[in-house]
N, C-alpha and C positions, 0 to 999 in steps of 0.2 A: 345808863345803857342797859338794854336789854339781854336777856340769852340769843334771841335771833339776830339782833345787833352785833354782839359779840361775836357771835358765829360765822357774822357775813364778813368781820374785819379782819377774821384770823384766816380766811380762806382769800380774803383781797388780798393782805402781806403773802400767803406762799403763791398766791395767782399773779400777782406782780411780780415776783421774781422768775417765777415760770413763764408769763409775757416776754419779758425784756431775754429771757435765752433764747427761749425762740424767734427774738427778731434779733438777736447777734447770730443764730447757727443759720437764718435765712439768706442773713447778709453777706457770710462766710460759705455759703453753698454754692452761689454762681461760682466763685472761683474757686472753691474746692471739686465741680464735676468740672470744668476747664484743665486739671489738671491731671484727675483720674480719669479713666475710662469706664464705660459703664461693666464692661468684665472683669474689671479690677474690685469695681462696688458690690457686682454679685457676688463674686468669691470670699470675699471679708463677709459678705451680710449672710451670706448660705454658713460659716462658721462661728458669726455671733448671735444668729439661729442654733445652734445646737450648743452652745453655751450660757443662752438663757433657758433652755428649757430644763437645763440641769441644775442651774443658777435657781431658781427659783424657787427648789425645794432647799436649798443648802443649811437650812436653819431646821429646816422638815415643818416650816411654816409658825413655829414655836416662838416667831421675833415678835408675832401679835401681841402675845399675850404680855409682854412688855407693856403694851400700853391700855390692855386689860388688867392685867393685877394691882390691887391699888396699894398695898401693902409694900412699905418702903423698901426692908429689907429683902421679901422675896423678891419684888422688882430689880435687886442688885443679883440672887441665885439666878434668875431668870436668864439677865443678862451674862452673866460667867457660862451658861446653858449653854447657850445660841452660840457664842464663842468658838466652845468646843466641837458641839454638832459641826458647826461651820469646817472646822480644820478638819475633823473626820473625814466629811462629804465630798472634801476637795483631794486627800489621799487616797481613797476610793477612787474618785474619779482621775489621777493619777496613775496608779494600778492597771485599772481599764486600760486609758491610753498605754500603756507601755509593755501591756501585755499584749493586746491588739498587736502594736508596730512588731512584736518578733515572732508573733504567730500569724499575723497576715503581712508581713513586710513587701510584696508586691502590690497587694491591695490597696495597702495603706497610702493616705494624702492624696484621693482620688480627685476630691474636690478642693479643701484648702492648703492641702501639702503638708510641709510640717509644722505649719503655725496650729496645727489637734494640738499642738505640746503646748499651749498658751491654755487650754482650756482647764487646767487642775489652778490658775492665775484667777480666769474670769470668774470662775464659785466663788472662788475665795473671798475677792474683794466684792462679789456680788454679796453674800452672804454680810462680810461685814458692813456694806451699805446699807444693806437693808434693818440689820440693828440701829444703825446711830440713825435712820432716819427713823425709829420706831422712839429710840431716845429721847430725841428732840421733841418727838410729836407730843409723848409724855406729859415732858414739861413745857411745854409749849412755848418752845422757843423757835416761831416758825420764822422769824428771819432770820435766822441761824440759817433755815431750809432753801429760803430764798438766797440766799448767798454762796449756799456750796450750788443752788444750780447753774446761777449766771457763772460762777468763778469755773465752773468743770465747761462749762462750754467756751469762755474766750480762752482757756489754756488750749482746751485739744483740737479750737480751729483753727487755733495759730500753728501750734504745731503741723497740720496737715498741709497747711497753704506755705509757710514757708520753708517747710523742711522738704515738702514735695517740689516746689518750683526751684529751690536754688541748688539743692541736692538729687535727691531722686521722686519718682513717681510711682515708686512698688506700692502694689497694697499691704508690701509690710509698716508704709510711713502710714497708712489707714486704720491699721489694727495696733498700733502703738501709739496715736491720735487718741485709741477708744478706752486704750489702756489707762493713759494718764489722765482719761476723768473719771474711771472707776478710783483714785484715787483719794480725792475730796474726801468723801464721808465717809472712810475709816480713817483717817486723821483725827477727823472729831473723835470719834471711836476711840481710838487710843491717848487721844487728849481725857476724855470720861472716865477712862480704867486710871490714868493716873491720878486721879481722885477719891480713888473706889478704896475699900480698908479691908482687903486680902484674907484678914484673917475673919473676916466677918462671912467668908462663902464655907456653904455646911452642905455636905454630900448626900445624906441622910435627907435632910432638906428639900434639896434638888431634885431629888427622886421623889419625893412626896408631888411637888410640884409640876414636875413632869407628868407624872401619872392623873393630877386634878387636869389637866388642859391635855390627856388623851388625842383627844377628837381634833386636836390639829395635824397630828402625823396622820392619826388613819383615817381623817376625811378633808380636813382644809389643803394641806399637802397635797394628796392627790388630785382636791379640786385646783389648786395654782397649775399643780404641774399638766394637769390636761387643759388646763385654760391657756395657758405661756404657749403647750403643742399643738393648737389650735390655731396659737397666732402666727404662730411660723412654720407649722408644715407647709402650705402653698407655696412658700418660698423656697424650701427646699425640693418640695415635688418639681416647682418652675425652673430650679437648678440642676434636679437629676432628669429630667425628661424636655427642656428647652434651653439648653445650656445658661453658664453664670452671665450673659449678657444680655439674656431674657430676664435673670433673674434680677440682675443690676437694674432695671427700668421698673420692676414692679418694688426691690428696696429704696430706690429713690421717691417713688408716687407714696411709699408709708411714712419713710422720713419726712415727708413735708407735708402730708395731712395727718398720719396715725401720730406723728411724734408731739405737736399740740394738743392731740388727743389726750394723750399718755401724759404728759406733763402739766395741762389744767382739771383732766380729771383727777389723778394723781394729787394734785395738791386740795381738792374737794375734797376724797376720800382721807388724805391724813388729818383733816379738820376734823368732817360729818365722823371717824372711828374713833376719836376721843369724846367727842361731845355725845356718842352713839353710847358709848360704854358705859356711863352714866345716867339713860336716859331711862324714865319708864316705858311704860307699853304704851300706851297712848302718845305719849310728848315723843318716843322714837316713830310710831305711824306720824302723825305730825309734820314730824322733821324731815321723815322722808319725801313726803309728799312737796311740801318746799321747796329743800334743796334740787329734787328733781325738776322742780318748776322753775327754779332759779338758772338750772343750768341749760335748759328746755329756751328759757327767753334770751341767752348770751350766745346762746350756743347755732340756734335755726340760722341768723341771717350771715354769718359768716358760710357758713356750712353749704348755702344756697349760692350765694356771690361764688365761691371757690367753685361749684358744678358748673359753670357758665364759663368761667373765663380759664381753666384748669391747663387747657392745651395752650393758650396763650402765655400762661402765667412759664409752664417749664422750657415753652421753645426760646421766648424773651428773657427771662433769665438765666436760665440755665445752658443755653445753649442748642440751635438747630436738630443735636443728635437726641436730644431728651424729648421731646415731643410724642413721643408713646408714651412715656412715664406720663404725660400728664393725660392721655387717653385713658391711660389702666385709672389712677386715682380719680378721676371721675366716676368710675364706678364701682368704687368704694365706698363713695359720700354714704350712700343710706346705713351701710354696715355700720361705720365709724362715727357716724352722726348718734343712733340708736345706743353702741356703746358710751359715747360719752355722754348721755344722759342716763348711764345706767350705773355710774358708780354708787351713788348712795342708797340703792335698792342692795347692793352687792355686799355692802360695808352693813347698811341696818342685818342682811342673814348673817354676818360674820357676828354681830356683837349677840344677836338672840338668840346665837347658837345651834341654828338653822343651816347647817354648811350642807345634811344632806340636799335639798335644794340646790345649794348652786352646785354639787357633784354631777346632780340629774342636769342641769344646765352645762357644764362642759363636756360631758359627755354625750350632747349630740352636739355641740361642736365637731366633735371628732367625727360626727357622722355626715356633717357637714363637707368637714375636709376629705371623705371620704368619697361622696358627690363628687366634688371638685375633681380629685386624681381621676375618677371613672369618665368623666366628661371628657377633659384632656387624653386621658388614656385612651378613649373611643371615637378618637380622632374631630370630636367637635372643634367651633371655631375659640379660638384662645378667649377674647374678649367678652363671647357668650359663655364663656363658663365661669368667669371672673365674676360677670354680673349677678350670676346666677346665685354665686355662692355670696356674695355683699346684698342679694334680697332674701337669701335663708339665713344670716346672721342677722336681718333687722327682724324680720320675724320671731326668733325664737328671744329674743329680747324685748320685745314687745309682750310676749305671751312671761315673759320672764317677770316685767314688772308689773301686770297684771294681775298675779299669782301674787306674788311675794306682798302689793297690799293686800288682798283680798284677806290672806293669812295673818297678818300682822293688824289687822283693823279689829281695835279693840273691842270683844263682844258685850254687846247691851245687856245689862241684866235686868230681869222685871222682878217687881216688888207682888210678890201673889198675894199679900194682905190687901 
C-alpha cells in the first residue's frame, strides 16, 4: 500500500464515522425541531456563536503544533501547554462574564439570558477537545476519532428528544444536549494524562517551545479566531436585527448543510495536517492538489442534489414551519460547497507556515460579513443578502486556492551549464 493509499484509508475511517453522525443527528433532527421551536434554536445558536468564537482561540491555536512536533518528549510539554493556556482562557472568560453581569446587570442576558454563565464551560471543554483530537491525530488513532463523533452525537440526541418530549421543551434541554457532547474528547484527554510521567514536564522547556511555535498565537490564533467570527457573525447580526426566530431558520439551514461540511472536511483536514507535516514541497503541492480533487469529486454531486430539492428536503422532514430554513441553505450551497473543498489548501498554509496568507484570507471574511450587516442594515431584501454574501465567500476561496498553489508550486531550477 501506497502513501496515497494510506492517505485515502485514514481519511475513509474518520469520514465514516463522521457519515454515520451525520445520518444519526439527521435522523434525530425531524424530532428534535418537532419539539423545539425555531426561537428556541436561535437563541441556544446565537449563544453557541459567541462561545465558539472564543472557544477557538482557547489553546491560543498552540494544540497544532502537537501534531507538528515530532519530538516525543516536547510532544508531552506541548501537550501540559495547551492544558493550562486552556484553563487560563476559560478564567478570563469567566471574569468577563461576571464582571459584565454587575456592571451591566440590566443589560445583561439580552439575548441568551443567563445561560452567558455556560460560556467559561464551552472554552473549556472546547479547548480540551481540541487537544485530544490533536492527540489522536498524532498517533493516528483515527477510529478513536470516528467513535468519539458517532458516540457525542447518539448521546446528545437522545438526550434533547427525550428529555424535551417527556419532560420539558426549554432551550435549556438544547444547551445541555450541546453540553454533554463537548464531553467525549476530554475523556480521552484525561484518559492520555493518566499515562503521561509528570515529572517528565520541564518549565524551562515549555517556554523554549512556546516561543519556537510563536506564530501560532500572534498569527494562526487570530487567523481561527477571525475565521470562527466570520462564521457566526451572520447569525448573530440575524439575531440582533431579525430576532432569534429568523435566526433559528438560518441555525437550522447551517446545522443540516454547514454541519457535514464541518465534519467531512474536518476529518480530511486531521488526516491531510499529519501527512502535511511530514511532507516536502513538492509531495505537499502534490498532495494538495489531490485531496482537493478528491474532495472536489465526492463533494459536487451531493452539494447539487441538496440545491434542488433543499425546501422540500426541511418542509418534509422537519416539518411545515421550517421551509424557509430550507430557502436560506439553498443559498448557501456555493459558499459551503467552495469551503469544503478548501480544507486542504488551508491545512497545506498551516503546515509551511504560511499562516500570514490565511490571516489575509479571514480578514476579508470580516469584510464580507461586513457587506452582509450593511445590506440588511439598508433595509435590502433578507434572501438577497444572504445570497450575496454565500457568492463573496465562494469567490474569495476560489481566489484562495489559486494563490495558495500558485505559491506552494515547486520552482524549476535550470541547469546554466
Amino acid at each position: 500500500m501506497n502513501d496515497y493509499q494510506k492517505f485515502i484509508k485514514q481519511v475513509s475511517t474518520v469520514l465514516t464515522g463522521a457519515f454515520l453522525a451525520q445520518i444519526i443527528m439527521l435522523v434525530a433532527a425531524p424530532l428534535i425541531t418537532r419539539i423545539y421551536s425555531p426561537d428556541e434554536f436561535g437563541l441556544v445558536a446565537a449563544f453557541w456563536a459567541t462561545g465558539s468564537i472564543i472557544g477557538i482561540v482557547a489553546c491560543l491555536r498552540y494544540e497544532t503544533t502537537i501534531i507538528l512536533e515530532n519530538n516525543k518528549d516536547d510532544n508531552t510539554q506541548l501537550v501540559f501547554a495547551c492544558i493550562l493556556i486552556t484553563i487560563v482562557m476559560a478564567t478570563l472568560t469567566s471574569i468577563v462574564i461576571v464582571a459584565s453581569y454587575w456592571t451591566f446587570p440590566d443589560d445583561y442576558n439580552l439575548l441568551s439570558k443567563d445561560i452567558n454563565l455556560g460560556l467559561p464551560f464551552v472554552v473549556l471543554m472546547l479547548g480540551f477537545s481540541k487537544i485530544a483530537d490533536c492527540i489522536l491525530t498524532k498517533n493516528k488513532r483515527f477510529l478513536y476519532l470516528a467513535i468519539i463523533a458517532i458516540g457525542s452525537v447518539i448521546v446528545s440526541s437522545s438526550y434533547k428528544i427525550l428529555v424535551g418530549y417527556f419532560l420539558s421543551s426549554s432551550y435549556y434541554n438544547l444547551m445541555i444536549g450541546n453540553f454533554i457532547a463537548l464531553l467525549f474528547a476530554p475523556i480521552v484527554l484525561f484518559v492520555y494524562l493518566l499515562k503521561l510521567e509528570f515529572k517528565k514536564i520541564e518549565w524551562p522547556r515549555i517556554m523554549v517551545l512556546l516561543r519556537k511555535y510563536k506564530k501560532f498565537p500572534l498569527i494562526h490564533a487570530p487567523n481561527g479566531f477571525f475565521n470562527t467570527l466570520s462564521s457566526n457573525l451572520p447569525l448573530i447580526i440575524i439575531a440582533g436585527m431579525h430576532g432569534s426566530e429568523m435566526a433559528g431558520y438560518y441555525a437550522i439551514a447551517l446545522l443540516v448543510i454547514q454541519r457535514p461540511t464541518i465534519m467531512f472536511g474536518g476529518a480530511v483536514a486531521k488526516v491531510f495536517l499529519q501527512r502535511a507535516a511530514n511532507s516536502k514541497e513538492k509531495d505537499l503541492y502534490n498532495d494538495i492538489q489531490k485531496a482537493t480533487l478528491f474532495l472536489v469529486l465526492i463533494g459536487f454531486p451531493p452539494f447539487l442534489i441538496f440545491s434542488y430539492i433543499s425546501v422540500d428536503i426541511f418542509t418534509i422532514f422537519f416539518g411545515s414551519a421550517w421551509g424557509q430554513a430550507g430557502e436560506i441553505s439553498r443559498l448557501l450551497v456555493p459558499w459551503l460547497f467552495c469551503a469544503f473543498i478548501n480544507t486542504p489548501v488551508v491545512q497545506g498554509l498551516v503546515a509551511s507556515g504560511k499562516l500570514e496568507v490565511i490571516l489575509f484570507y479571514n480578514i476579508s471574511n470580516i469584510l464580507r460579513c461586513i457587506v452582509f450587516y450593511l445590506l440588511i442594515d439598508g433595509g435590502y431584501d433578507f434572501k438577497m443578502s444572504v445570497l450575496t454574501y454565500s457568492v463573496f465567500g465562494c469567490v474569495t476561496i476560489l481566489c484562495l486556492i489559486i494563490y495558495t498553489l500558485n505559491i506552494l508550486k515547486p520552482k524549476i531550477k535550470i541547469n546554466m551549464n
